[in-house]
Backbone as CSV, one residue per row, in Angstrom:
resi,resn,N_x,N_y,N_z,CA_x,CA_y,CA_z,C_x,C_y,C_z
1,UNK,27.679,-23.666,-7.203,28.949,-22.984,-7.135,28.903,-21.785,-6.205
2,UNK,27.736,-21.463,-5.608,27.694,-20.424,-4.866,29.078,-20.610,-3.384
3,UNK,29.507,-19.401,-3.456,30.278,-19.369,-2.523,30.506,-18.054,-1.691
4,UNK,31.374,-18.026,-0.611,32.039,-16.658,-0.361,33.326,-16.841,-0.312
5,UNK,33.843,-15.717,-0.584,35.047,-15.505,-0.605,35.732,-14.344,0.216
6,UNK,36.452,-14.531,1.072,36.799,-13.072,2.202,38.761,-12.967,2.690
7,UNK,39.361,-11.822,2.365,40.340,-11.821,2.329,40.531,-10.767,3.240
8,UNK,41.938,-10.557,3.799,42.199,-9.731,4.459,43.783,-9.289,4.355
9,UNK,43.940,-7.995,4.563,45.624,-7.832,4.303,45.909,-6.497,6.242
10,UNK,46.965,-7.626,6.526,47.179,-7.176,8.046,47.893,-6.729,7.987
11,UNK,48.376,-5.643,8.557,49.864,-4.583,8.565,49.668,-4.647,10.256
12,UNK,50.932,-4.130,10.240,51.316,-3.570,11.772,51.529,-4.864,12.891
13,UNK,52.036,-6.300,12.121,51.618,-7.424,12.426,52.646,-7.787,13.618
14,UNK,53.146,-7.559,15.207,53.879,-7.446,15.958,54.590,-8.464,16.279
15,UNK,55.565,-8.087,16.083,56.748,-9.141,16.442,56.762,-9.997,17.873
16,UNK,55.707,-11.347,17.986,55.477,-11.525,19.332,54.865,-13.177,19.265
17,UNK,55.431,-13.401,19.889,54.842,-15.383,20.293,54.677,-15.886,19.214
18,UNK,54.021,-16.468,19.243,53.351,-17.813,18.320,53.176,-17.365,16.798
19,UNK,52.510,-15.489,16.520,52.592,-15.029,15.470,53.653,-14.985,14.938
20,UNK,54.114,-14.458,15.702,55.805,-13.964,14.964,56.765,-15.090,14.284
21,UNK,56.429,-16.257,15.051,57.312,-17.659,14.902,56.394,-17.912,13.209
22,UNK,55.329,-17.841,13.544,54.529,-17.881,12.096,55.155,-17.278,10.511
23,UNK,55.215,-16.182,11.068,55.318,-15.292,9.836,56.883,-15.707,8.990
24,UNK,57.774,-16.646,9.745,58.946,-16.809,9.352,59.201,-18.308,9.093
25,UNK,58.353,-19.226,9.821,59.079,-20.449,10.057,57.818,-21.506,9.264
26,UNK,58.350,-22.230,8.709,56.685,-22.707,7.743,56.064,-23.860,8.667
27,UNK,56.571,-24.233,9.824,56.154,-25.373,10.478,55.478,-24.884,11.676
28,UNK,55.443,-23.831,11.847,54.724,-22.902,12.998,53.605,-22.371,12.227
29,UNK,53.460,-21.742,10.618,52.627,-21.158,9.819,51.234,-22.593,10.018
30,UNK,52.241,-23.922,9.542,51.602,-25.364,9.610,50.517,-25.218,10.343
31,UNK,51.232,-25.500,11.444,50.045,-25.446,12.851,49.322,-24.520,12.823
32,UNK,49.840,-23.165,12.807,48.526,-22.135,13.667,47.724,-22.646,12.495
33,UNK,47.640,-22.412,11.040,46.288,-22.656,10.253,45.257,-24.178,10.352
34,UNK,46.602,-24.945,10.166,45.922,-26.389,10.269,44.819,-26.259,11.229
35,UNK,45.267,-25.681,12.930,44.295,-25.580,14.187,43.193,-24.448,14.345
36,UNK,43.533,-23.541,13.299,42.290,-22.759,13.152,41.633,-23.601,12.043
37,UNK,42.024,-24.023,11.226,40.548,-24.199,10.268,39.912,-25.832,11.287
38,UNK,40.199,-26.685,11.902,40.017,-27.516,12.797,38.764,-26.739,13.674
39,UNK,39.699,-25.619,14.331,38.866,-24.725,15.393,37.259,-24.678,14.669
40,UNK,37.442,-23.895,13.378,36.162,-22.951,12.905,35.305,-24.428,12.007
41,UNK,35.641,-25.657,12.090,34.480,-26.917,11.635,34.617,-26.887,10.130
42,UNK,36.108,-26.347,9.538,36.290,-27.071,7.828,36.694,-28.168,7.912
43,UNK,37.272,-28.526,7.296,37.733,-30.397,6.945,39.170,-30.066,6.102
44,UNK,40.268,-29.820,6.174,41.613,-29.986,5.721,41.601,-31.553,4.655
45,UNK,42.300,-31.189,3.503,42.111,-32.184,2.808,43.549,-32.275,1.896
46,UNK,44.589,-31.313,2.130,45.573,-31.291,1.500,46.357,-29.915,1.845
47,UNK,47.621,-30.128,1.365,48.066,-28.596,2.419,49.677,-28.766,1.731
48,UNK,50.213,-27.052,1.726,51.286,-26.827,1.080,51.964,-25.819,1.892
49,UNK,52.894,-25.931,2.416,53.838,-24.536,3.199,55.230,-24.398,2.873
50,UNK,55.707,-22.897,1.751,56.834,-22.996,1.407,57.387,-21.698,2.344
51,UNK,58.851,-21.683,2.903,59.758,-20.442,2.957,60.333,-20.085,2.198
52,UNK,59.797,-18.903,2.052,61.380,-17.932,1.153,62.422,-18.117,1.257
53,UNK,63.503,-17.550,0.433,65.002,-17.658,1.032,64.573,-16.176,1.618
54,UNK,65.643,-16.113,1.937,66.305,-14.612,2.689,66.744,-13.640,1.867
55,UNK,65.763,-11.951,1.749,66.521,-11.266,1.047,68.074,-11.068,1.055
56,UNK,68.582,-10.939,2.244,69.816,-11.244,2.601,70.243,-11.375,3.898
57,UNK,71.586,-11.641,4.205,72.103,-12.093,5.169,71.469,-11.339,6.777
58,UNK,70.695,-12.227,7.528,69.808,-11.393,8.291,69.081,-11.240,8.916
59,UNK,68.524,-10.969,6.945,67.042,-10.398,6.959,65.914,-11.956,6.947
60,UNK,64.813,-11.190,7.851,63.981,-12.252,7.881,63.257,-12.934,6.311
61,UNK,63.021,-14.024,5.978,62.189,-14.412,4.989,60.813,-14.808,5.642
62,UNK,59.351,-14.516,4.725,58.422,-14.748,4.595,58.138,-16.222,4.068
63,UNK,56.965,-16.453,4.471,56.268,-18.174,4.492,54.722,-17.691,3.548
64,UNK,54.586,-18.992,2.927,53.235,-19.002,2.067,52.554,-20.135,2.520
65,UNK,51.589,-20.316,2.783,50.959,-21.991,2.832,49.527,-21.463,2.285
66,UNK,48.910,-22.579,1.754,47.764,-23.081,1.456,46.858,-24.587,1.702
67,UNK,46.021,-24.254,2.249,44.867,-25.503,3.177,44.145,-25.861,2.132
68,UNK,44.532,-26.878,1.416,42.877,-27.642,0.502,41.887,-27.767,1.644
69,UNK,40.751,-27.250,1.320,39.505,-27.390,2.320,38.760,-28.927,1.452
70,UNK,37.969,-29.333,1.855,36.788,-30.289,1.538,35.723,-28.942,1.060
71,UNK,35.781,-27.583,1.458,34.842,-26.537,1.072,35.691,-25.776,0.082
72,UNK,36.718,-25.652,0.286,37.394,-24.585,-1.329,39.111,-24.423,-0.605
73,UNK,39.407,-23.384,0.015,40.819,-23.356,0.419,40.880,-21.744,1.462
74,UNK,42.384,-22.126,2.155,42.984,-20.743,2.974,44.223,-20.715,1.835
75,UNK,44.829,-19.545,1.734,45.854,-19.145,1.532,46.581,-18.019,2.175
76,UNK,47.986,-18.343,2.734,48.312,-17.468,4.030,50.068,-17.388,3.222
77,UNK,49.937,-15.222,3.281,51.493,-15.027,2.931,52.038,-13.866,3.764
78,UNK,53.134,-14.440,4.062,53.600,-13.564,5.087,54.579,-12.979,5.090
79,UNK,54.670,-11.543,5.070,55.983,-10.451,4.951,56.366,-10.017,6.381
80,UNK,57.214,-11.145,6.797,57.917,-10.461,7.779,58.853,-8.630,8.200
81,UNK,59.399,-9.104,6.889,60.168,-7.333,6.864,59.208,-6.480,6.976
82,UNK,58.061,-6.540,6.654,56.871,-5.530,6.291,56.010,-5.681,7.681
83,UNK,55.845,-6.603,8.843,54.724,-6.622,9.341,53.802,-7.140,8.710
84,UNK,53.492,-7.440,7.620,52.589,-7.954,6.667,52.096,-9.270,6.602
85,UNK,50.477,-9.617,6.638,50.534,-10.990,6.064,49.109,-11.019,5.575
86,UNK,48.594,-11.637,4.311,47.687,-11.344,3.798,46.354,-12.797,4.011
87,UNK,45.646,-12.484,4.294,44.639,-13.709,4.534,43.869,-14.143,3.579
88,UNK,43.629,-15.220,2.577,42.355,-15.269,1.719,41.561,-16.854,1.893
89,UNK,40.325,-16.659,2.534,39.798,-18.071,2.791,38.135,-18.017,1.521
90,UNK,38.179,-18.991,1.137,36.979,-19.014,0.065,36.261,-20.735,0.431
91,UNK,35.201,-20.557,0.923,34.577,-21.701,0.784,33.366,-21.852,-0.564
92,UNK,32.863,-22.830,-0.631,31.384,-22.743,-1.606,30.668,-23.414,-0.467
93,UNK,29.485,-22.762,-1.020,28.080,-23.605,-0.147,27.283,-24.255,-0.576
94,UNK,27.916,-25.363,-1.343,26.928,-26.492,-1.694,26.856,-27.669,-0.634
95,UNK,25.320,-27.843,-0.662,25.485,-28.252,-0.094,25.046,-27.918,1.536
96,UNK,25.879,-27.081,1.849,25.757,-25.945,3.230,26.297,-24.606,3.262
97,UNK,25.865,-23.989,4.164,26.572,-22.648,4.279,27.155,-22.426,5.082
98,UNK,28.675,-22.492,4.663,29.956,-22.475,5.305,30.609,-21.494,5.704
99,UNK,30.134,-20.071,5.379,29.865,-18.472,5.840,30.192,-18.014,6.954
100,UNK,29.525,-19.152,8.037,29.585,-18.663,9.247,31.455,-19.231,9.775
101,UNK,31.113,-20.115,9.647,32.591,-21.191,9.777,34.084,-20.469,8.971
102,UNK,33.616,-19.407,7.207,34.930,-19.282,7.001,35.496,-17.845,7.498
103,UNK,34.205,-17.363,8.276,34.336,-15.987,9.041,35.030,-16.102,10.300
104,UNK,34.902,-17.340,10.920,35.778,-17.987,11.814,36.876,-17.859,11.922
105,UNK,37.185,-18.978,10.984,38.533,-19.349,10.620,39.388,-17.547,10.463
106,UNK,38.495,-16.850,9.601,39.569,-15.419,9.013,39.446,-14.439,10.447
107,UNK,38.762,-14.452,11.201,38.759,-13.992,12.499,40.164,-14.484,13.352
108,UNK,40.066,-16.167,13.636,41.005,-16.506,14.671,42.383,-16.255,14.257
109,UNK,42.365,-16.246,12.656,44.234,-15.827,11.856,44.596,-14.277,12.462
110,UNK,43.974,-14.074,11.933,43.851,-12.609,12.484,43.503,-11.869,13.784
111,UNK,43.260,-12.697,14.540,43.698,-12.436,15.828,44.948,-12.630,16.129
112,UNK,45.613,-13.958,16.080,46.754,-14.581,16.131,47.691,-13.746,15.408
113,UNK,47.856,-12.967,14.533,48.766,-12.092,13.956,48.385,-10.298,14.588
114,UNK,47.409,-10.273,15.433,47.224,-9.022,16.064,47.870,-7.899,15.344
115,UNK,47.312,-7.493,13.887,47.494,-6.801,13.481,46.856,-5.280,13.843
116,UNK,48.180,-4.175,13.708,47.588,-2.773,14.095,46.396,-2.662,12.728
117,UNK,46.586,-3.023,11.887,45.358,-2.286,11.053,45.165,-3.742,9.758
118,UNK,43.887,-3.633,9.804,42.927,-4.176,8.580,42.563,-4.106,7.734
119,UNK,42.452,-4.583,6.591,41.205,-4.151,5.543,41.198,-5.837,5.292
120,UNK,39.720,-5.841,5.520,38.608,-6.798,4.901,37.959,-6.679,3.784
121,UNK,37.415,-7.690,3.183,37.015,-7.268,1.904,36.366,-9.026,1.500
122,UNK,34.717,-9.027,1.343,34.077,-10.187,1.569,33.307,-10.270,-0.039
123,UNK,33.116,-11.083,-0.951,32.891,-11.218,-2.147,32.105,-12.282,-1.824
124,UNK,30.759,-12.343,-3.282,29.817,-13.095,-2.967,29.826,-14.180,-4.226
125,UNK,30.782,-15.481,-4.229,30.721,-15.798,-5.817,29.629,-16.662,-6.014
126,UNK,29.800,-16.994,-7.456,28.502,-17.912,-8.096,27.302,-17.272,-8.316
127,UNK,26.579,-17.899,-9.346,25.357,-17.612,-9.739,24.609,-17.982,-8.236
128,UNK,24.127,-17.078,-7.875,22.386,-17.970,-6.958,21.912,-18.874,-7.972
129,UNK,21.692,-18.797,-9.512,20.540,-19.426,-9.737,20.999,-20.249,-11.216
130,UNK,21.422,-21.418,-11.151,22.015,-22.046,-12.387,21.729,-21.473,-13.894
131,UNK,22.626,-20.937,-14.995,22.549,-20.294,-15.881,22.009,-21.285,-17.482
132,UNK,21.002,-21.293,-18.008,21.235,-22.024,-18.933,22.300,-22.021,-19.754
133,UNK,22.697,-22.954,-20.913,23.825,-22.770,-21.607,23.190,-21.633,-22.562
134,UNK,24.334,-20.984,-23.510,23.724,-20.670,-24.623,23.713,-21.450,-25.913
């Protein structure tokens, strides 16, 4: 069950190309992730992308999607009104260590949303060492 787990929350996320079409439209969100986790060598195995409605007449609505990996999953939500969109990719490494690959993947999102500011935040799950029962 050993895994990592690494999330990120992007502010300052600029209203511009391919990101911007992202943060609003769930068939643009589709692609950019589908082609990054492709890019960084996961395996896509199932996949969900909903839009918000609209706070109101307007105003932009935010997109959610989530990537079943063959290694664990992405989950991608996006606050347009805010600049905002939050990154969380978790693989396990059974098997292999997929570490390098889900550092990838949370790199190229996050380029692609060229956010003014970051916070990362990388968690180490699972036992290293199988627990007996009690």
């Amino acid at each position: 069950m050993q895994g990592l787990h690494l999330t990120a929350d992007l502010h300052g996320c600029l209203p511009h190309g391919r990101a911007h079409a992202a943060m609003t439209d769930r068939t643009a969100l589709r692609e950019l992730c589908l082609a990054a986790v492709r890019r960084s060598g996961l395996a896509p195995v199932g996949e969900l992308f909903h839009r918000f409605e609209p706070a109101g007449p307007g105003e932009p609505a935010g997109v959610t999607g989530v990537v079943l990996l063959a290694e664990s999953h992405l989950a991608v939500h996006t606050w347009p009104e805010l600049g905002a969109v939050t990154l969380d990719v978790y693989v396990c490494n059974f098997g292999a260590d997929n570490s390098a690959r889900a550092r990838a993947l949370l790199a190229a999102l996050e380029q692609a949303f060229a956010p003014a500011q970051a916070e990362r935040h990388e968690i180490a799950r699972g036992a290293r060492r199988p627990i007996a029962p009690a």
